[in-house]
VMD Tcl script that draws the C-alpha trace (Angstrom):
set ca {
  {179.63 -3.72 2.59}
  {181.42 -6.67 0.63}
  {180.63 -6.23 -3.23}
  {182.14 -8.79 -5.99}
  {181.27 -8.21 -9.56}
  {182.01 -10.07 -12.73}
  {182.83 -8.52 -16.18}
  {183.86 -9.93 -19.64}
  {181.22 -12.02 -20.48}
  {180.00 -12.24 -24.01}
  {179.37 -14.30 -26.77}
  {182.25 -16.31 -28.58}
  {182.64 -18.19 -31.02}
  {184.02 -22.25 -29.79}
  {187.40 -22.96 -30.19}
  {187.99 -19.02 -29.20}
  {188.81 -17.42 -25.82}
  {187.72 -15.13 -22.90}
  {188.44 -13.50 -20.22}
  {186.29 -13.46 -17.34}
  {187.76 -10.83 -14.14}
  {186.10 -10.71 -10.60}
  {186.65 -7.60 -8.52}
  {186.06 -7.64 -4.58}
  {185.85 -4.82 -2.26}
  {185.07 -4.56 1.76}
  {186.82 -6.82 2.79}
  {190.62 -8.09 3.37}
  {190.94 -9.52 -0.15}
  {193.89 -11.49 0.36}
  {192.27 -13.77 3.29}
  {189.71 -15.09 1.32}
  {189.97 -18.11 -1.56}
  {188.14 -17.40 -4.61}
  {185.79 -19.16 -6.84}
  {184.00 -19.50 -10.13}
  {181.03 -20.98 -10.52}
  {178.82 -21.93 -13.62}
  {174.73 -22.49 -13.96}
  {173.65 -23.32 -17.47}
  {169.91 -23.24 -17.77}
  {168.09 -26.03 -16.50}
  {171.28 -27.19 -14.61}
  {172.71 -27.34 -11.49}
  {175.75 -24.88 -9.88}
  {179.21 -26.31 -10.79}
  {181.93 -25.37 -9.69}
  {184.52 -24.65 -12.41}
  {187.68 -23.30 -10.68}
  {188.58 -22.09 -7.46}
  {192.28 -20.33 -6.16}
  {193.52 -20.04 -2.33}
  {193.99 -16.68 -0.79}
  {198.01 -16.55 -1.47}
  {197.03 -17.74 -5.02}
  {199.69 -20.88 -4.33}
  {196.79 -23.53 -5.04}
  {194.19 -23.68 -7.95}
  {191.77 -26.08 -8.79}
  {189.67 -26.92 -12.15}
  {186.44 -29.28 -13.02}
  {187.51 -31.70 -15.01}
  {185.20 -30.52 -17.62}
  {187.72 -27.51 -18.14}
  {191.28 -28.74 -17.06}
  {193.88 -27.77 -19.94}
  {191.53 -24.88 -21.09}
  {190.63 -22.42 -18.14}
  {193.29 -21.07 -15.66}
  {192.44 -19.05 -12.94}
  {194.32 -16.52 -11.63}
  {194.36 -13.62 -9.18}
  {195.98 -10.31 -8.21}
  {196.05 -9.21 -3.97}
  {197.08 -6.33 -4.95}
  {194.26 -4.96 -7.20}
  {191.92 -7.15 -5.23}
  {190.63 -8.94 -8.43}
  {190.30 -12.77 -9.66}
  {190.12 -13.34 -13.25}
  {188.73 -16.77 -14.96}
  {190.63 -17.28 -18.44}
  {189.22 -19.37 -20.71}
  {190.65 -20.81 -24.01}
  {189.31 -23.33 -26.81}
  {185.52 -22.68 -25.15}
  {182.85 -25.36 -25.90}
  {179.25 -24.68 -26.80}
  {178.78 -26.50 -23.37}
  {180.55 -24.10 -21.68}
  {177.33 -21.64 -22.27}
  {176.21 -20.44 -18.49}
  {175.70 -17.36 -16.29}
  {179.21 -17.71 -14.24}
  {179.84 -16.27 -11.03}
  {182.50 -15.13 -9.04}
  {182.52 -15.86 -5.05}
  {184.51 -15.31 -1.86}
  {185.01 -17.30 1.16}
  {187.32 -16.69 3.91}
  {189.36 -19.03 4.19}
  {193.39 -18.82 4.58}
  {196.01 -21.20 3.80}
  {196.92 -23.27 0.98}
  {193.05 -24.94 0.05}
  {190.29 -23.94 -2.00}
  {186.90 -24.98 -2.22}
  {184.55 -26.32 -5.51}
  {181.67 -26.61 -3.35}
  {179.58 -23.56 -3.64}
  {178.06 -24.04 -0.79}
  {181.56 -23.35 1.52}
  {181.37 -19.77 -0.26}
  {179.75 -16.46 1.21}
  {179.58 -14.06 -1.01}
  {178.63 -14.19 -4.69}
  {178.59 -11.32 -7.74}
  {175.75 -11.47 -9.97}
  {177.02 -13.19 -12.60}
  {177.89 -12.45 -16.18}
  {176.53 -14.54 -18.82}
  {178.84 -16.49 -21.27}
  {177.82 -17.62 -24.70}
  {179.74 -19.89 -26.74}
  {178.44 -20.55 -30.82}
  {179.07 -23.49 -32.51}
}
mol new
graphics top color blue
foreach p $ca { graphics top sphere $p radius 0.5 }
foreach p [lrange $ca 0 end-1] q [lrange $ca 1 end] { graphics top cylinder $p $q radius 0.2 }
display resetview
């Protein structure tokens, strides 16, 4: 049974940072690209970052390029989502997802991803 759960959400003040951390288990961790995803309420899914199985390729929205970096760790089967100088717009439930797909490519399309945590919610105060 494949199980991926979020931690370290909170509230934080904007211009401050956090550290979001995704950890997977049933499956081979280190054949599958990871994502995050974002939903603020009354908004659609966005993609925010994803990273490629080897971890060689990483992608960010444009809404969070030069603040969030995305990292991960095939050896402790984990994905973590950090996030400096945070917005009040950067205020959703994010989510952490796997898809299995190898090589050097990720994916900011949520719908290219099969499995999905529950989410952990992230408040920013202005």
């Amino acid at each position: 049974q494949v199980q991926v759960m979020e931690s370290g959400g909170g509230l934080v003040q904007a211009g401050g940072s956090l550290r979001l951390s995704c950890t997977v288990s049933g499956l081979t961790f280190a054949d599958y690209a990871m994502g995050w995803f974002r939903q603020a309420p009354g908004k659609g899914r966005e993609g925010v970052s994803c990273i490629s199985a080897s971890g060689q390729v990483t992608y960010l929205a444009d809404s969070v390029k030069g603040r969030f970096t995305i990292y991960r760790n095939n050896a402790k089967n984990t994905v973590h989502l950090q996030m400096n100088s945070v917005k009040p717009e950067d205020t959703a439930m994010y989510y952490c997802a796997a898809t299995p797909l190898t090589g050097a490519s990720c994916s900011l399309d949520g719908d290219d991803f099969e499995y999905w945590g529950k989410g952990t919610q992230v408040t920013v105060s202005s």
